[in-house]
Residue frames relative to the residue before (quaternion, step in Angstrom):
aa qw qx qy qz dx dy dz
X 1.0000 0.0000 0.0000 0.0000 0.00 0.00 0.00
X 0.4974 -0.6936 0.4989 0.1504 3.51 -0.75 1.15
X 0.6614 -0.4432 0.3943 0.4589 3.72 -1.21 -0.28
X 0.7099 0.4953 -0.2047 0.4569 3.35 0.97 -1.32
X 0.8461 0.3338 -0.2457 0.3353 2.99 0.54 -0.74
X 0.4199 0.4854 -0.4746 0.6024 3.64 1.93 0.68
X 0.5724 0.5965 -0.4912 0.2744 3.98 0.63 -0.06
X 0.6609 0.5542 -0.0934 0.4973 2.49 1.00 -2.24
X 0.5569 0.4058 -0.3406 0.6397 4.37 0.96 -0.46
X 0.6219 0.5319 -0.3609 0.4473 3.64 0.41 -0.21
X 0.7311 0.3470 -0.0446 0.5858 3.60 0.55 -1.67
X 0.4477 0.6042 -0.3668 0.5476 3.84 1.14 0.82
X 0.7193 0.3901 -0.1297 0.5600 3.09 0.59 -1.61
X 0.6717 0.4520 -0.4239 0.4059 3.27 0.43 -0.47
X 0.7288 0.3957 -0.3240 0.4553 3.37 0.05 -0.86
X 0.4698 0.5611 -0.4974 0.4659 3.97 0.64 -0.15
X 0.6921 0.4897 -0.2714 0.4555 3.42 0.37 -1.82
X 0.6185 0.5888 -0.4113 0.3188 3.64 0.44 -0.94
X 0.6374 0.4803 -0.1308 0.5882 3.25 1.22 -1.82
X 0.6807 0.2511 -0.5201 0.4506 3.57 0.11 0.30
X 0.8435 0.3420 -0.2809 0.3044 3.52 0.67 -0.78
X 0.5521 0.5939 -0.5383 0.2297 3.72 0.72 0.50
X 0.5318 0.6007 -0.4143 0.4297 3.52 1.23 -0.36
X 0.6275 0.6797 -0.2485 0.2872 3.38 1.08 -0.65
X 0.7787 0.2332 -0.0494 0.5803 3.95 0.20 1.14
X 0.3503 0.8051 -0.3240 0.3523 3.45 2.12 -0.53
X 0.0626 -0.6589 0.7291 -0.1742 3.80 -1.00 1.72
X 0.0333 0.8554 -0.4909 -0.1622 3.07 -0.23 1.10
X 0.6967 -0.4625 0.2658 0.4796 3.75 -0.76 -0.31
X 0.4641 0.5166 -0.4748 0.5407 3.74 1.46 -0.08
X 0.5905 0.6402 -0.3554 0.3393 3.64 0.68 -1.54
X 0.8060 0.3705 -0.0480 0.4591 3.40 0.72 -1.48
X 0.4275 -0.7688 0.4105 0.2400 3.61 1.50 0.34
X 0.6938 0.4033 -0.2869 0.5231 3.86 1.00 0.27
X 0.2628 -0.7901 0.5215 -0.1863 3.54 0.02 1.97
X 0.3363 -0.6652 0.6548 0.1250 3.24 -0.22 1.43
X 0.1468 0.8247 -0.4376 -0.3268 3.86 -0.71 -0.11
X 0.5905 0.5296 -0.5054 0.3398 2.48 -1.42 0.81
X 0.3673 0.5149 -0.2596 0.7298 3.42 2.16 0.60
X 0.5862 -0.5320 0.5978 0.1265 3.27 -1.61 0.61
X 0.4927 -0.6762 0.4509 0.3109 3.43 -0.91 1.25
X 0.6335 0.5474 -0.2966 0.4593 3.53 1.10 -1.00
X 0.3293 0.6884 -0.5726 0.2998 4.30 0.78 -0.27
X 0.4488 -0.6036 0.5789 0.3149 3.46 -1.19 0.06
X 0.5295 -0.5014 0.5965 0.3353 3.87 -0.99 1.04
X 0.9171 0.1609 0.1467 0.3340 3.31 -0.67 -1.53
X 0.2857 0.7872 -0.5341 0.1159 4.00 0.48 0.02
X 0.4339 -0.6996 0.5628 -0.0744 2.92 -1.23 1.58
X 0.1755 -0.8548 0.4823 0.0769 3.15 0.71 0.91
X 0.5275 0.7002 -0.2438 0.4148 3.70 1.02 -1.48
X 0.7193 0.4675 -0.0886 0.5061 2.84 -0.05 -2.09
X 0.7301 0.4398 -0.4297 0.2982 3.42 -0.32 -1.11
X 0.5479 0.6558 -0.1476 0.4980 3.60 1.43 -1.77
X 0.6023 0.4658 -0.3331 0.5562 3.81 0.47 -0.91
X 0.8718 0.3394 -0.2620 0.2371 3.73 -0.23 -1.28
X 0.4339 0.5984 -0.4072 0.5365 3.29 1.79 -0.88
X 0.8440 0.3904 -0.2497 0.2700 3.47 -0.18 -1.48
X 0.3408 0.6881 -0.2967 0.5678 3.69 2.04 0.23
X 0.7344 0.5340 -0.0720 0.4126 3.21 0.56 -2.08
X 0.6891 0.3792 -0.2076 0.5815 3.59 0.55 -1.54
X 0.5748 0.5489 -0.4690 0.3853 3.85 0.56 -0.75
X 0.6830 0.6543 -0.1618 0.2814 3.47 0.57 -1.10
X 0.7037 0.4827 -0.0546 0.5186 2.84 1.75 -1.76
X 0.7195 0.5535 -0.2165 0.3594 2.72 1.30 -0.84
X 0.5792 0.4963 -0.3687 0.5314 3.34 1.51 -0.55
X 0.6179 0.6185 -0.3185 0.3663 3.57 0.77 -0.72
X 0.7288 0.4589 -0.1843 0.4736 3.44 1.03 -1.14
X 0.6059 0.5793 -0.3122 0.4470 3.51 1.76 -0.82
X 0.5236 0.6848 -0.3539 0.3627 3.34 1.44 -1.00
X 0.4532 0.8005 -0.0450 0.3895 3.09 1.12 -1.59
X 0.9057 0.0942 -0.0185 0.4129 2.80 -0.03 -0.96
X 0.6939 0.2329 -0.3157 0.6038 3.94 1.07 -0.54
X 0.4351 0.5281 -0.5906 0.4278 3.99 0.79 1.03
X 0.4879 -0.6629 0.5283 0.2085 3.37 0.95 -0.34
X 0.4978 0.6539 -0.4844 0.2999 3.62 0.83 0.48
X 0.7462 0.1451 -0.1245 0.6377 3.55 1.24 -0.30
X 0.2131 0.6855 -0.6946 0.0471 3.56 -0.69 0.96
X 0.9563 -0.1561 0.0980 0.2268 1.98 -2.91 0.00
X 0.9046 0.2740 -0.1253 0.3017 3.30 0.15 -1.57
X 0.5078 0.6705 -0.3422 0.4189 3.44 2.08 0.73
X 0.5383 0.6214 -0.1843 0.5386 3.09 2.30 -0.25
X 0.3259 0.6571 -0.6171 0.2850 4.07 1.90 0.28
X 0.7170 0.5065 -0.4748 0.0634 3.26 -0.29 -0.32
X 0.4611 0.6093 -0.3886 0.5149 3.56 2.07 0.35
């Protein structure tokens, strides 16, 4: 696996993790009965922007080493995947 192609497997995972984790812990601003207006009842109340950034980039770190392993050990390759 090249540089690029451990970034670009890097900047994947992240953005998955993201999408799994912003719904996650969501209060929204209906939830919490106090409508900004002009905002959407659905908006988040309270987003942690920080936090949210910190755990993905934890999370994906993890995956990522796990999935790199994986792959430049040579336990699954290319030509065990003909059947796609």
């Amino acid at each position: 696996m090249g540089i690029t192609s451990a970034i670009i497997l890097y900047v994947v995972i992240w953005f998955m993790v993201m999408f799994v984790t912003l719904p996650i812990g969501l209060r929204t601003q209906g939830d919490e009965g106090d409508v900004v207006p002009g905002t959407h009842p659905g908006s988040p109340a309270n987003f942690k922007l920080r936090r949210t950034m910190i755990i993905v980039t934890l999370v994906t770190t993890v995956l990522f080493v796990i999935i790199a392993a994986v792959i430049l050990s040579g336990v699954i390759r290319i030509s065990e995947l003909g059947w796609i």
